[in-house]
C-alpha positions in Angstrom: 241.9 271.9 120.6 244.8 274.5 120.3 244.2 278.1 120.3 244.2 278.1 116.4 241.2 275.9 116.7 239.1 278.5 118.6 240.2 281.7 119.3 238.5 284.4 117.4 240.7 286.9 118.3 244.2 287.7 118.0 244.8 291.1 119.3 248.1 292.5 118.8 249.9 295.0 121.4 253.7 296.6 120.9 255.9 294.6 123.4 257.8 297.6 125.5 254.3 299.6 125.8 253.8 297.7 128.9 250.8 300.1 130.1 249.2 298.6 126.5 250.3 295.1 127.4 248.3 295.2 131.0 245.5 296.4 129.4 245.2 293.9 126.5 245.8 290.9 129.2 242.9 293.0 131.3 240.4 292.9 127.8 238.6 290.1 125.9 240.6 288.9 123.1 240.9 285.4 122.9 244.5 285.6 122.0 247.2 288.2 122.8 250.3 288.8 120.7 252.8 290.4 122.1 254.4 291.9 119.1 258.7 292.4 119.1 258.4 292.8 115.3 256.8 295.9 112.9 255.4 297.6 115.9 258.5 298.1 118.0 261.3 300.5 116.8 265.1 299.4 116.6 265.7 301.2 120.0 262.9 298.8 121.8 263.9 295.7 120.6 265.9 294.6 123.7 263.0 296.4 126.1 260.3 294.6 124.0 261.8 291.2 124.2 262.3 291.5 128.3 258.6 292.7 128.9 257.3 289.5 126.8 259.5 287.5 128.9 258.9 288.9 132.2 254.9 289.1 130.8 255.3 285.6 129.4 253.4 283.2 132.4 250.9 285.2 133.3 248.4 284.6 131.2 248.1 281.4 128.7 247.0 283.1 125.7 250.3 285.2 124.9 251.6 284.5 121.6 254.7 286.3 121.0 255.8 287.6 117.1 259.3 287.6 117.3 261.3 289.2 114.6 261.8 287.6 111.2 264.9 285.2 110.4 268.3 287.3 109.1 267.0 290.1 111.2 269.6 291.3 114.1 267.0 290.3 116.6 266.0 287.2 116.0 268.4 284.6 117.3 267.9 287.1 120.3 264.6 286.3 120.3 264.0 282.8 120.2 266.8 282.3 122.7 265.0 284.4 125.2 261.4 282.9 125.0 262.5 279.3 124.3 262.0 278.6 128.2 259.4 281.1 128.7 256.3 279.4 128.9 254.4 281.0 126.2 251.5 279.4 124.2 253.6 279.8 121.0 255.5 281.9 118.5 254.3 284.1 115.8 256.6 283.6 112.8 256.8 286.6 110.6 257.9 286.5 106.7 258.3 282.8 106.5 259.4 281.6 103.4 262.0 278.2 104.7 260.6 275.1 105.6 264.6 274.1 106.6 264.6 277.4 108.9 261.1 276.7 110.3 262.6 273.3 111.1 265.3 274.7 112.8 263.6 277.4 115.2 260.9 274.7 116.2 263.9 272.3 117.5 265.9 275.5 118.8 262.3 276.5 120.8 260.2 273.7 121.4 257.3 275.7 121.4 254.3 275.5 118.5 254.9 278.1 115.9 252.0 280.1 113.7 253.7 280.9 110.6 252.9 284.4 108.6 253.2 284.5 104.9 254.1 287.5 103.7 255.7 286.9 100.1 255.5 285.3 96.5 258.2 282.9 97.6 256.3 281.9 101.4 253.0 281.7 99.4 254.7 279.1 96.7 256.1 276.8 99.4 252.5 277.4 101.8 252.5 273.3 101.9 256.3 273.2 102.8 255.7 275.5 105.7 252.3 273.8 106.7 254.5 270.3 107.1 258.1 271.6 108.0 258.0 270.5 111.5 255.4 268.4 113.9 255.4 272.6 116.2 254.0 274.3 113.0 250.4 274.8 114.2 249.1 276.6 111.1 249.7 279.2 108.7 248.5 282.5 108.2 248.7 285.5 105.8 250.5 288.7 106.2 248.1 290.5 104.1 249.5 293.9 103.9 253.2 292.6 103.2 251.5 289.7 100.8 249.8 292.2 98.7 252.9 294.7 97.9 255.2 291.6 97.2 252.1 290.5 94.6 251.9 293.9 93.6 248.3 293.4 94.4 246.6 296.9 94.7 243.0 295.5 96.2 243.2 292.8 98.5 239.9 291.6 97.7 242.4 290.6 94.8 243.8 288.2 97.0 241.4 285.7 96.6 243.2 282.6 95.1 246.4 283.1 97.8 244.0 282.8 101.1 242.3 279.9 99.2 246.0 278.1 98.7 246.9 279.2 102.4 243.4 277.4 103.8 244.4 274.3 101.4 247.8 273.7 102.9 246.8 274.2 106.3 243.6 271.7 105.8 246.0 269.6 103.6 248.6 268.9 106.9 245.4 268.6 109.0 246.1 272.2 110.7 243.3 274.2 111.6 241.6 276.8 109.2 243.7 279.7 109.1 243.2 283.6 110.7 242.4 285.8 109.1 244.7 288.9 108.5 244.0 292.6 110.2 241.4 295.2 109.4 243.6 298.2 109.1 240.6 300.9 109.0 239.5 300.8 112.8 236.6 303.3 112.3 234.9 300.9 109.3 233.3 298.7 112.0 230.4 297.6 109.9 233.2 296.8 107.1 235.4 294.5 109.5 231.9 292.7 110.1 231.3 292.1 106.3 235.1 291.2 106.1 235.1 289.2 108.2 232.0 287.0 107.2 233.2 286.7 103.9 236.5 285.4 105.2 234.8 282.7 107.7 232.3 281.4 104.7 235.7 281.0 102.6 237.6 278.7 105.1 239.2 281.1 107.7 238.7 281.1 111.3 239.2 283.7 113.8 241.1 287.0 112.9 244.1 289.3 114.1 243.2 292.5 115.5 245.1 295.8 116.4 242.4 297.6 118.3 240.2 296.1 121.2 237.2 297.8 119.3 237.6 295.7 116.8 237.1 292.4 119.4 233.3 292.0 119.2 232.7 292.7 115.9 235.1 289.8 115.2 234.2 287.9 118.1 229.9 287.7 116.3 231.5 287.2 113.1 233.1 283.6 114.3 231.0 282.5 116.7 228.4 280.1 115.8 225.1 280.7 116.9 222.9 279.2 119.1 220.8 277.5 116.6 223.4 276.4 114.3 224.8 274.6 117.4 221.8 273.0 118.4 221.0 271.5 114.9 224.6 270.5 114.8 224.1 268.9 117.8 220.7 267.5 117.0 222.5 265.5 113.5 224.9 263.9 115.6 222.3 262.6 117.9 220.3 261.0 115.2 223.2 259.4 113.7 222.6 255.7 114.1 223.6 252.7 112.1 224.1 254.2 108.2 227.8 253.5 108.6 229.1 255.4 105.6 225.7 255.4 104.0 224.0 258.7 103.2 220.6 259.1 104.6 217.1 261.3 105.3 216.8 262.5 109.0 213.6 262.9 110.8 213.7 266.9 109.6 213.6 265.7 106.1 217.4 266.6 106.0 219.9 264.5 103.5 222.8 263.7 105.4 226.2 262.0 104.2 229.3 261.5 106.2 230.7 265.1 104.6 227.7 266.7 106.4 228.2 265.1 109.8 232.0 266.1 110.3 230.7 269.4 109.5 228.5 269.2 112.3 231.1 267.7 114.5 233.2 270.8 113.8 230.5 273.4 114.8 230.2 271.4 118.0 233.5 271.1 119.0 233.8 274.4 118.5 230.9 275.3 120.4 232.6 273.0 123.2 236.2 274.4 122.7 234.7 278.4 123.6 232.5 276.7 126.1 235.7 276.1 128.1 238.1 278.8 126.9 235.6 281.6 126.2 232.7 282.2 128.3 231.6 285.6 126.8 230.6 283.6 124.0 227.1 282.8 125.7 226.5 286.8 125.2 224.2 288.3 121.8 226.7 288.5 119.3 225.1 291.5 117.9 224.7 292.9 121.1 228.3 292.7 121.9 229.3 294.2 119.0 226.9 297.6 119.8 228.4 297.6 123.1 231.1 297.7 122.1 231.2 300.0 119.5 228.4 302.7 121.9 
């Protein structure tokens, strides 16, 4: 399972702040994002890109954002890390499935795409099968919403619904979700985020490590739910396709059992990659926030 498949975090740190990017490799995000694009001024670019290079192997859950296509900075960009080692690329503003294409050959490295427009979000199921690297699609919420001309993002509704369709429809993983941008409304980010993981998303980016554990309980299934999931495989037996009743008295159809399949491989995927997922989800999220 690729990091789109279980990280619950995706925290993003400013490339040339190399003090920030030490101590984001030092925290508990899942997934770290070294970011060349909205966060780093003109005059940082070239110091951005050679501190994700140099950072680049050290750790295997960088993700680099490079800048977007027709940008002075990105042919730079994906020259640089193409040999780098990195887990993958973070794709800003992509609207071409022909120059998604192209970057995955130029690279050879998986590519999350962001989709930040009216024109990205009508070709989502382009992008989402443009090249066997795409690992999934995302939304750029901020940039999404002003290209809409949507002034509440809970507006936004029926765009991540099309986003989770096209990456489900190319058998991606369920998308992230996008950031929280008011880092003192922790309770808020919880809701959020909830909401968001009961509509089809999973795991979110983050700009703060505050925000990690409040993120962190909202996609990580519980205990329980794990070991019922876990207890409906086991009394799968020889139904085939057939619906039937369990010894709980539950009614169980093939549609139910590959959604227990996913809460367990889930459960196995942070097993290996994310130990601090054995800790009170609540309880993290006070520690964090005390």
């Amino acid at each position: 399972m690729s990091a789109l498949g279980w990280a619950r975090s995706w925290l993003y740190v400013p490339a040339h702040r190399d003090d920030l990017v030490a101590k984001a490799l030092g925290g508990a995000a899942d997934a770290v994002v070294l970011d060349l694009e909205d966060a780093v001024p003109p005059a940082d670019k070239a110091l951005a890109r050679e501190v994700a290079v140099a950072t680049a192997a050290r750790d295997p859950r960088i993700w680099v954002r490079i800048n977007a296509a027709g940008t002075p900075w990105s042919d730079d960009d994906a020259a640089a890390l193409a040999s780098s080692g990195i887990a993958g690329l973070r794709v800003p503003k992509a609207e071409d499935p022909d120059a998604v294409a192209d970057l995955a050959e130029r690279t050879g490295l998986p590519l999350h795409l962001l989709v930040e427009s009216a024109r990205g979000l009508r070709r989502a199921f382009d992008l989402a099968e443009s090249h066997p690297l795409v690992a999934g699609i995302s939304p750029g919420e901020t940039d999404l919403a002003a290209d809409l001309r949507v002034r509440d993002r809970a507006e936004l509704g029926w765009a991540r619904a099309r986003l989770v369709t096209a990456n489900r429809a190319a058998g991606l993983p369920s998308p992230v979700a996008s950031v929280w941008t008011e880092l003192s409304d922790t309770a808020g980010l919880t809701a959020d985020s909830g909401a968001l993981r009961d509509a089809g998303f999973f795991g979110r980016s983050v700009i703060h490590p505050r925000q990690i554990a409040p993120v962190h309980a909202a996609f990580t299934p519980d205990a329980g739910e794990v070991e019922r999931a876990r207890a409906l495989l086991a009394s799968v037996g020889s139904a085939g396709d057939a619906a039937w009743v369990d010894a709980d008295g539950r009614f169980v159809d093939p549609a139910v059992v590959a959604g227990a399949r996913w809460v367990v491989e889930l459960a196995d995927a942070l097993e290996q990659h994310a130990p601090d997922h054995h800790e009170p989800a609540r309880a993290a999220a006070g520690k964090e926030n005390s």
